[in-house]
C-alpha positions in Angstrom: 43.7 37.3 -10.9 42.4 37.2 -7.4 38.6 38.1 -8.6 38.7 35.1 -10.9 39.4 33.0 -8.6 37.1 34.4 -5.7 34.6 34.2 -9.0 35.9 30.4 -10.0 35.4 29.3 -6.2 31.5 30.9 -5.9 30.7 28.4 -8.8 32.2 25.8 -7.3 30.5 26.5 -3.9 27.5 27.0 -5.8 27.5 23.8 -8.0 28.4 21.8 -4.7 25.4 23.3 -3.1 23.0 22.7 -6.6 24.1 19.6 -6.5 22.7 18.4 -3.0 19.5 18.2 -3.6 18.6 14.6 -3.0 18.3 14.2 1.1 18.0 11.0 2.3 16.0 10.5 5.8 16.4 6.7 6.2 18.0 4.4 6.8 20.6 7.1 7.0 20.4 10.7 6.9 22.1 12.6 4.7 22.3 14.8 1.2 23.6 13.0 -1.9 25.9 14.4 -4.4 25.6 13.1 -8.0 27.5 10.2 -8.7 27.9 9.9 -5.2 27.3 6.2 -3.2 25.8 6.0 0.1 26.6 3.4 2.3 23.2 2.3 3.8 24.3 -0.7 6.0 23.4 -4.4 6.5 20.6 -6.4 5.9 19.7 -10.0 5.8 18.7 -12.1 2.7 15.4 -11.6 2.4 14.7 -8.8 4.1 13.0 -5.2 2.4 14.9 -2.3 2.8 12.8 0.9 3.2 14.6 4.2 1.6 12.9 7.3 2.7 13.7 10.4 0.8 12.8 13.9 1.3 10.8 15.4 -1.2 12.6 18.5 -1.3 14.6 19.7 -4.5 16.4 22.5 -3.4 14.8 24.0 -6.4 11.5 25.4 -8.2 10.4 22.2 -8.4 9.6 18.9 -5.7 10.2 15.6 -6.7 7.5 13.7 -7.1 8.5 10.1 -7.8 11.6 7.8 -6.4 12.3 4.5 -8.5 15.5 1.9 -8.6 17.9 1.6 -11.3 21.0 -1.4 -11.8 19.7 -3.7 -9.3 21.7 -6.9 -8.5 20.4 -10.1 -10.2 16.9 -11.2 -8.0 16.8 -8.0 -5.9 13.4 -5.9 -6.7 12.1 -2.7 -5.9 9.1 -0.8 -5.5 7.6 2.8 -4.9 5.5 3.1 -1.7 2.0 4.9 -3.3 0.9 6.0 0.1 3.9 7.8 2.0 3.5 8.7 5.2 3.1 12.4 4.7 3.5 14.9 2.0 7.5 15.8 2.0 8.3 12.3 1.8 8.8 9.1 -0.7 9.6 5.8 0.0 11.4 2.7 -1.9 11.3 -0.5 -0.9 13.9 -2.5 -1.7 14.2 -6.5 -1.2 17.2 -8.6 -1.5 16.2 -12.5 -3.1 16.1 -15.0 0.1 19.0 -16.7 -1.5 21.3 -13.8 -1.2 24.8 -14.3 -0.8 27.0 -12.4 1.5 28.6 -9.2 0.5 28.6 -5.9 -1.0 25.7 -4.9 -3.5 25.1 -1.5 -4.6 21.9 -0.4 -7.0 20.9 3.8 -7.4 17.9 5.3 -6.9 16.4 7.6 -9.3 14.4 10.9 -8.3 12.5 13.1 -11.0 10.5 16.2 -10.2 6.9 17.3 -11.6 8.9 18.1 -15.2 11.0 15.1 -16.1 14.2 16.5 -14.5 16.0 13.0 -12.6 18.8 12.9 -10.6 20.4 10.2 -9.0 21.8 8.5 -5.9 23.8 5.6 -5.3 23.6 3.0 -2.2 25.7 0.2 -0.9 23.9 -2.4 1.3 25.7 -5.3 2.9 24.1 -8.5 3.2 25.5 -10.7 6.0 24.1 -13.5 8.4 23.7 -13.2 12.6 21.9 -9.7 12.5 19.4 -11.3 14.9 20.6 -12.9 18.0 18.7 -13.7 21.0 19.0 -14.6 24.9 17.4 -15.3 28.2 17.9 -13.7 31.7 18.6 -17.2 32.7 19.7 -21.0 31.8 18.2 -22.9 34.7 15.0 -22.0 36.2 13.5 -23.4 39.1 10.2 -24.1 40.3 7.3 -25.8 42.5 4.6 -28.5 40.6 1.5 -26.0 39.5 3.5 -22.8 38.9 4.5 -21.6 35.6 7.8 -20.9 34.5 8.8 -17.3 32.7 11.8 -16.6 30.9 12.5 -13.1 29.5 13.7 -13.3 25.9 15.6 -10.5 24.3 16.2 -10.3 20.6 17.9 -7.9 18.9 18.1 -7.3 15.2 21.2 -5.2 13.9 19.8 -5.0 10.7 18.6 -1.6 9.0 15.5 -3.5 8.1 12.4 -5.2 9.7 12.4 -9.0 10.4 9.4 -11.1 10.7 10.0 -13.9 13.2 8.7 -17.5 15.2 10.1 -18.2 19.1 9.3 -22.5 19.7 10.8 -24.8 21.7 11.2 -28.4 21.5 9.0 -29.0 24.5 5.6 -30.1 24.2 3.2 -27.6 22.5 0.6 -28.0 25.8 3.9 -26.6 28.0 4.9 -23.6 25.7 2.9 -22.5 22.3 4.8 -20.8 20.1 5.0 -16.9 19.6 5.3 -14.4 16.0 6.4 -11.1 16.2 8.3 -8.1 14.1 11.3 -6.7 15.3 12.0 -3.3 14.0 15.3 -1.9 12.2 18.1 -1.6 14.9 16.3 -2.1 17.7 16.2 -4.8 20.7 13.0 -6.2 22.1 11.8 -8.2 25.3 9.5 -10.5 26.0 8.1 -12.9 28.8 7.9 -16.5 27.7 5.7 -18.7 30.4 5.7 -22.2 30.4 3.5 -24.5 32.1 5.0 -28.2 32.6 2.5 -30.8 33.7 4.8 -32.8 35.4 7.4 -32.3 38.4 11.6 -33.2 37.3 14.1 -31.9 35.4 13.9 -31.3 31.9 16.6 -29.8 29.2 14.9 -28.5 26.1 15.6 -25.5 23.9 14.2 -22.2 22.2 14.4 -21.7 18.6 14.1 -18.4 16.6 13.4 -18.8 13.0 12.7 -16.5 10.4 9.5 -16.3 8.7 11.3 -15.0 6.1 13.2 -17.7 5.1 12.3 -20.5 7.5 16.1 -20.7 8.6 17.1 -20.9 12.6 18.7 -17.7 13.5 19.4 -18.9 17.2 19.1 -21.6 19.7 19.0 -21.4 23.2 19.4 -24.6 25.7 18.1 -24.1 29.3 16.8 -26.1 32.0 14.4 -26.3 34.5 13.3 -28.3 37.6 9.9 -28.8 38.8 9.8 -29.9 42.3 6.9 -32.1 43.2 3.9 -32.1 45.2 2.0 -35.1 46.9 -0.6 -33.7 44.1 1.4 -33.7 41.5 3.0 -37.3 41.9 -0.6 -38.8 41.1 -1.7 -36.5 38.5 1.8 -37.0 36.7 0.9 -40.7 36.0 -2.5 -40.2 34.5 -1.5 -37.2 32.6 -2.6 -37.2 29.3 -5.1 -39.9 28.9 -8.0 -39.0 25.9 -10.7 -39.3 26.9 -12.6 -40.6 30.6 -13.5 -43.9 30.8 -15.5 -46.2 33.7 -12.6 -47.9 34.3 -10.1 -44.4 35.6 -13.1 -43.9 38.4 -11.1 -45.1 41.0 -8.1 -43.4 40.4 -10.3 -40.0 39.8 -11.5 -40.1 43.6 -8.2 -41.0 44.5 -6.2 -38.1 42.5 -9.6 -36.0 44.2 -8.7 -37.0 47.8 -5.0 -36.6 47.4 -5.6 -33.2 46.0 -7.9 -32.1 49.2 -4.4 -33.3 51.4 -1.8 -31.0 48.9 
């Protein structure tokens, strides 16, 4: 009695271990049992999800392709030709930018040199605020002539990539807007300069918007102050006239001889 079940426990073991023999790298790493659903984590509507997968079997033979199977309505899928080395495979996979919020779950499919396929599940989450955003400060001050920085931190929760557009509502001569891509889980800093061209106070804001799906993610609403020069009093008022005309001489030498006094 005690040998079978020593015996019936070694297939057991032995079918657990068999069965392991999808690994998953990223987003999360771990080995899949058939049947079995892994719960990735949360994305954003629109976003691609990248699943690497190791290429080992755990048997005689590698696998060789990875493909999607039962994806949600809109969501697609597709097999990365060129991985990034020889024991991997990667599948993208992209939510529809109108994605609800919630739970959606789609399997992967892995099949060897042979035909042989095995399966594993995933559960992604899509939700909204995975990409917030701040400054190291609300009020900034500074003299007429100087530029003003801010340093901007954004920080995407998501387990995928995000394409995104920093602008403000000042003028596009003070601040010009900035792209960049923030990586899976990961926070990222940046110095904004602006350059007023006149002296005061002025409230504006920062935007971040996805290039995604053009919605705002944030909005910040600083301040600064500019405090004037003898300069920058006279160049204030004849700031952004075209073009030069006969007629502005006069105030030219003048802006010239008040700008050899600053």
């Amino acid at each position: 009695m005690l040998k079978k079940t020593l015996v019936l426990i070694a297939v057991l073991l032995f079918s657990a271990i068999a069965l392991a023999d999808v690994k998953v790298v990223s987003p999360v790493e771990k080995y899949s049992l058939e049947n079995q659903v892994i719960e990735a984590g949360s994305i954003q509507a629109g976003e691609t999800l990248e699943i690497i997968f190791s290429t080992f079997s755990g048997s005689q033979e590698d696998w060789v392709k990875a493909s999607a199977a039962s994806l949600p309505e809109g969501w697609t899928a597709l097999a990365v030709l060129q991985a990034r080395n020889k024991n991997t495979l990667i599948l993208h996979v992209t939510a529809p930018k109108t994605a609800a919020n919630g739970a959606f779950q789609f399997d992967s499919v892995l099949e060897d040199a042979k035909g042989s396929q095995q399966k594993a599940g995933f559960l992604v989450f899509v939700q909204d605020d995975l990409i917030t955003s701040q400054v190291d400060s609300l009020k900034k001050t500074a003299n007429s002539g100087e530029d003003i920085t801010f340093v901007y931190t954004l920080n995407n929760d998501s387990i995928a990539e995000h394409k995104v557009e920093i602008y403000s509502s000042l003028p596009l001569t003070w601040f010009a807007p900035k792209t960049l891509t923030l990586k899976p889980k990961s926070s990222q800093q940046l110095v904004i300069a602006i350059s007023p061209k006149n002296y005061g106070v002025k409230k504006f804001s920062f935007f971040t918007k996805s290039l995604l799906t053009e919605k705002v993610l944030s909005e910040i609403s600083p301040r600064i102050e500019v405090k004037p020069s003898l300069k920058s009093k006279y160049e204030a008022a004849l700031y952004g006239f075209p073009f030069f005309t006969p007629s502005l001489l006069p105030y030219y030498w003048f802006n010239s001889f008040i700008g050899q006094l600053a």
